[in-house]
N, CA, C and O of each residue as an XYZ file, in Angstrom:
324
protein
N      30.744    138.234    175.826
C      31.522    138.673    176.953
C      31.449    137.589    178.015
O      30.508    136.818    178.204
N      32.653    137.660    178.708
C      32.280    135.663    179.471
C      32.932    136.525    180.900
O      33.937    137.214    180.730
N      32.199    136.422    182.503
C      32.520    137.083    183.387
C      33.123    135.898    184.122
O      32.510    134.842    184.278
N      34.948    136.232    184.781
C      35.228    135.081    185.670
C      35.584    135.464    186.753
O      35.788    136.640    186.450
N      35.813    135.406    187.740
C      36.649    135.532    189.058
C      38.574    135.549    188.723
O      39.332    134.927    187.979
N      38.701    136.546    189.670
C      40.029    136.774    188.819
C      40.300    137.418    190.891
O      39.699    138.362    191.405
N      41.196    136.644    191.488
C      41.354    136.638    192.733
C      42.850    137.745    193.054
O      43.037    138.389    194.086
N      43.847    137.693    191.716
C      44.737    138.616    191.763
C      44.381    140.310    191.621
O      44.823    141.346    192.119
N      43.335    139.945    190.656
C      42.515    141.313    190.602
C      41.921    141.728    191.370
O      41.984    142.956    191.321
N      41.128    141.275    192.369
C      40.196    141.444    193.346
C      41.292    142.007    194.433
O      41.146    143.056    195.061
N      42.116    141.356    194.512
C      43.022    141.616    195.663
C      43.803    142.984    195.095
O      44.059    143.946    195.820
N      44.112    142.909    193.779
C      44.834    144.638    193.431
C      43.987    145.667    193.259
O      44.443    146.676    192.721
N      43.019    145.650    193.543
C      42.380    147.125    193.340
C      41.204    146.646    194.863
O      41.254    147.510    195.738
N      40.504    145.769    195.109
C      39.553    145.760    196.367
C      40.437    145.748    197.645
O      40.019    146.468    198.551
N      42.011    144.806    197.969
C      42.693    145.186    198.861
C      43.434    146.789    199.147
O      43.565    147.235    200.287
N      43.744    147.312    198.274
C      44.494    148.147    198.229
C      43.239    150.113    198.103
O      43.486    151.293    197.854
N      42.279    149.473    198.383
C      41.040    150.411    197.985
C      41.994    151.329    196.665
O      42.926    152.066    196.986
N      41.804    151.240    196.002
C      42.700    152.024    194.359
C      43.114    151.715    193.641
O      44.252    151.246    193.653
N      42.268    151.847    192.491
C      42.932    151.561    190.723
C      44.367    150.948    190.702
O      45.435    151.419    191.092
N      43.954    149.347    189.929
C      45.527    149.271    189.963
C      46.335    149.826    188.682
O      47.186    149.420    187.891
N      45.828    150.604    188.850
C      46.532    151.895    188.010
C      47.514    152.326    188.712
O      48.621    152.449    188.186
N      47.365    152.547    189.648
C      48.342    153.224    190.456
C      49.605    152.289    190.853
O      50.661    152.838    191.168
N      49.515    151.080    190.840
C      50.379    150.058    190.747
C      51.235    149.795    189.760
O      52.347    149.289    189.911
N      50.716    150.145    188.683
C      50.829    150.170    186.895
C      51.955    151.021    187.084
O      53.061    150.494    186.961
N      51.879    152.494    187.416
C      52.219    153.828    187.239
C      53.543    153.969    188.333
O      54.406    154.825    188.142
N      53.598    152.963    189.576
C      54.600    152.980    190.291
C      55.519    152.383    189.987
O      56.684    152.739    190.157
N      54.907    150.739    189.170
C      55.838    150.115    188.329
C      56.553    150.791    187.382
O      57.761    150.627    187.559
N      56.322    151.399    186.564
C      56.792    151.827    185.032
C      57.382    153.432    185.507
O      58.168    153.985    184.738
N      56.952    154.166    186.844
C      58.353    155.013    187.111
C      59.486    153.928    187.740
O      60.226    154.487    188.550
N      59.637    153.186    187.637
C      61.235    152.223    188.190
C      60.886    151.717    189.476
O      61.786    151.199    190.136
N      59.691    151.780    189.963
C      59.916    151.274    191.678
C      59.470    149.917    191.404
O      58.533    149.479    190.736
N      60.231    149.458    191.978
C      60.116    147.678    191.777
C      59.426    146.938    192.685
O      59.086    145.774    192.472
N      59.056    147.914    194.307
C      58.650    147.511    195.340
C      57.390    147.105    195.044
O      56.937    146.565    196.054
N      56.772    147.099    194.353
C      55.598    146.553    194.046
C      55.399    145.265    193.534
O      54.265    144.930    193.191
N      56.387    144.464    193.430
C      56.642    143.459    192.711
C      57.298    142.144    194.098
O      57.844    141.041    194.109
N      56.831    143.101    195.025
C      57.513    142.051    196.584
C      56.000    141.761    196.892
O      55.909    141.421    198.072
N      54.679    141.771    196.211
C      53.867    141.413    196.907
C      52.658    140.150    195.957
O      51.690    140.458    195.261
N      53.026    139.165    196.178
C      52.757    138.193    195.659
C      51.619    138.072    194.537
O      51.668    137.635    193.387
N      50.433    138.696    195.400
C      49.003    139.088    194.951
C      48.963    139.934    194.095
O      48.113    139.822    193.211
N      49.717    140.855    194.096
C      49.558    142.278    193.571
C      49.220    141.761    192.104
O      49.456    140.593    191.794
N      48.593    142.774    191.108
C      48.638    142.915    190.350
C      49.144    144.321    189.346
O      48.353    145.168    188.929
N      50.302    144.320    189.149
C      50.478    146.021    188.445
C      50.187    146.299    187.106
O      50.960    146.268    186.149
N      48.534    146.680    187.142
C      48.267    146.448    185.276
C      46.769    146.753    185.726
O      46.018    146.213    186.538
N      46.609    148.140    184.625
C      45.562    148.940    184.743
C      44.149    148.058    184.311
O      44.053    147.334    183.320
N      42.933    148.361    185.473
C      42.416    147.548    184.100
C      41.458    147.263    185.538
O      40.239    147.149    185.408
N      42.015    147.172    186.719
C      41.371    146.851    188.663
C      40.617    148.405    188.838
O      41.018    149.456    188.338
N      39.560    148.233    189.590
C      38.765    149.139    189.929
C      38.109    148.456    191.465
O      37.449    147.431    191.635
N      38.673    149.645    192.604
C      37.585    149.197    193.790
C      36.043    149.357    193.335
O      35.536    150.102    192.496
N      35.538    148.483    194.109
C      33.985    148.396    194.249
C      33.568    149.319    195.491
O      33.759    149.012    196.668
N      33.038    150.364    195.090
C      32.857    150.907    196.607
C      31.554    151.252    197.233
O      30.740    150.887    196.385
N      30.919    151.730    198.198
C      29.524    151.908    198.716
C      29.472    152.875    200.222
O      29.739    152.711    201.412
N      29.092    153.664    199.567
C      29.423    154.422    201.161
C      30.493    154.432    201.651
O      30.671    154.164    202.839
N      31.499    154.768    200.771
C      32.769    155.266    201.392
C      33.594    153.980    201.708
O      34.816    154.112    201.771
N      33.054    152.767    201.909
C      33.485    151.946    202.220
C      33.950    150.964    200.791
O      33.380    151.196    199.724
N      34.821    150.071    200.862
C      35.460    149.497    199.301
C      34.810    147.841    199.909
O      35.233    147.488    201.010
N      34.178    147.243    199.442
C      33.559    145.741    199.589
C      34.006    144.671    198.643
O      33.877    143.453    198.766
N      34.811    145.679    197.227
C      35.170    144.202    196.998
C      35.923    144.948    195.468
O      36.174    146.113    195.161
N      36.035    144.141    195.036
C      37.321    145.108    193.019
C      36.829    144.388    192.115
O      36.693    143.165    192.137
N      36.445    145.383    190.996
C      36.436    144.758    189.682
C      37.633    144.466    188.761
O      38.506    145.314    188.575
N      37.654    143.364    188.242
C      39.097    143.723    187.370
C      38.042    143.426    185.476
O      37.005    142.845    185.153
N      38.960    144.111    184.852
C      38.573    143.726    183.096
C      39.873    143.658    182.596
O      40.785    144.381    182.996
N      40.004    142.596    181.519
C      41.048    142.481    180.594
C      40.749    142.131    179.266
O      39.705    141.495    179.126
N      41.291    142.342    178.426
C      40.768    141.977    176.995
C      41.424    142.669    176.114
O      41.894    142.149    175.102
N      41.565    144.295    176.479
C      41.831    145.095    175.260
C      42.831    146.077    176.041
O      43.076    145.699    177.187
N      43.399    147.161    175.672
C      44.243    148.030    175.842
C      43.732    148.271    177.125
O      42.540    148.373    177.418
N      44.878    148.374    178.012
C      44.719    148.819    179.637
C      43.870    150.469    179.826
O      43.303    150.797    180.869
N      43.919    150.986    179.090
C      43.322    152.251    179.040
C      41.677    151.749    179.025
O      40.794    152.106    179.806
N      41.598    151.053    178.179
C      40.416    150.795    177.501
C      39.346    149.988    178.675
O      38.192    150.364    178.876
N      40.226    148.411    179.624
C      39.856    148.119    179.856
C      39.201    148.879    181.678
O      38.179    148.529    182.268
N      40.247    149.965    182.140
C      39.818    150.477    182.979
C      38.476    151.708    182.863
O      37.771    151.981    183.835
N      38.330    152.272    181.659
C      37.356    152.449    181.010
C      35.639    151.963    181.440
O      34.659    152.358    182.072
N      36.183    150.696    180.487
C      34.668    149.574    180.800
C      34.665    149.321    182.178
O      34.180    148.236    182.499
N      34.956    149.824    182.801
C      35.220    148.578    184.716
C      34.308    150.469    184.824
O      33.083    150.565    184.757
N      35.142    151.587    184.971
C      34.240    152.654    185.098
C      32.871    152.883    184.702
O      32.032    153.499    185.359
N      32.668    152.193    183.273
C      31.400    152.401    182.998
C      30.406    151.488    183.635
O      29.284    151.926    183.888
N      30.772    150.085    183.953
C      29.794    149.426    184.774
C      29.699    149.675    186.206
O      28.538    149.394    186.504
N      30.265    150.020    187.139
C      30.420    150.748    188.193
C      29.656    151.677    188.531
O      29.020    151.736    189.584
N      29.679    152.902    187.171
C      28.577    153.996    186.956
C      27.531    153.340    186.953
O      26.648    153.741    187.712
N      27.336    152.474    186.358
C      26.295    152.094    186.205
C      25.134    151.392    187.091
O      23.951    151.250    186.782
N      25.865    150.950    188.399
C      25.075    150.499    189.397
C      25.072    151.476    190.417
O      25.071    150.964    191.537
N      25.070    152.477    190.409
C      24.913    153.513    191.214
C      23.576    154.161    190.722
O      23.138    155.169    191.276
């Protein structure tokens, strides 16, 4: 498993405090407005980092099926709590 910095990711799920799932899901009902923002990323898979309510920073994973990879981003997350 090889961990990199991924700055589009960080910015779609740690800017936006929320799964860029939800980006994914706005895309693919037809709204295109999501696609005016440079950074964005619309593709499941981003997870905020959060701590006390507060979001400090996003995980993103890619590799395998978007289902899958938002999955693993949940399970390590759980896991530092």
């Amino acid at each position: 498993m090889k961990a990199a910095t991924c700055s589009s990711c960080k910015k779609a799920d740690g800017a936006d405090k929320q799964p860029s799932k939800a980006a994914a899901d706005q895309l693919k009902s037809g709204d295109l407005s999501v696609l005016a923002f440079p950074d964005a990323f619309p593709n499941q898979g981003g997870l905020p980092i959060q701590v006390d309510g507060q979001t400090i920073g996003g995980l993103g994973v890619s590799g395998a099926p978007s289902e899958v990879d938002e999955a693993i981003g949940r399970v390590a997350l759980d896991a530092l709590k």
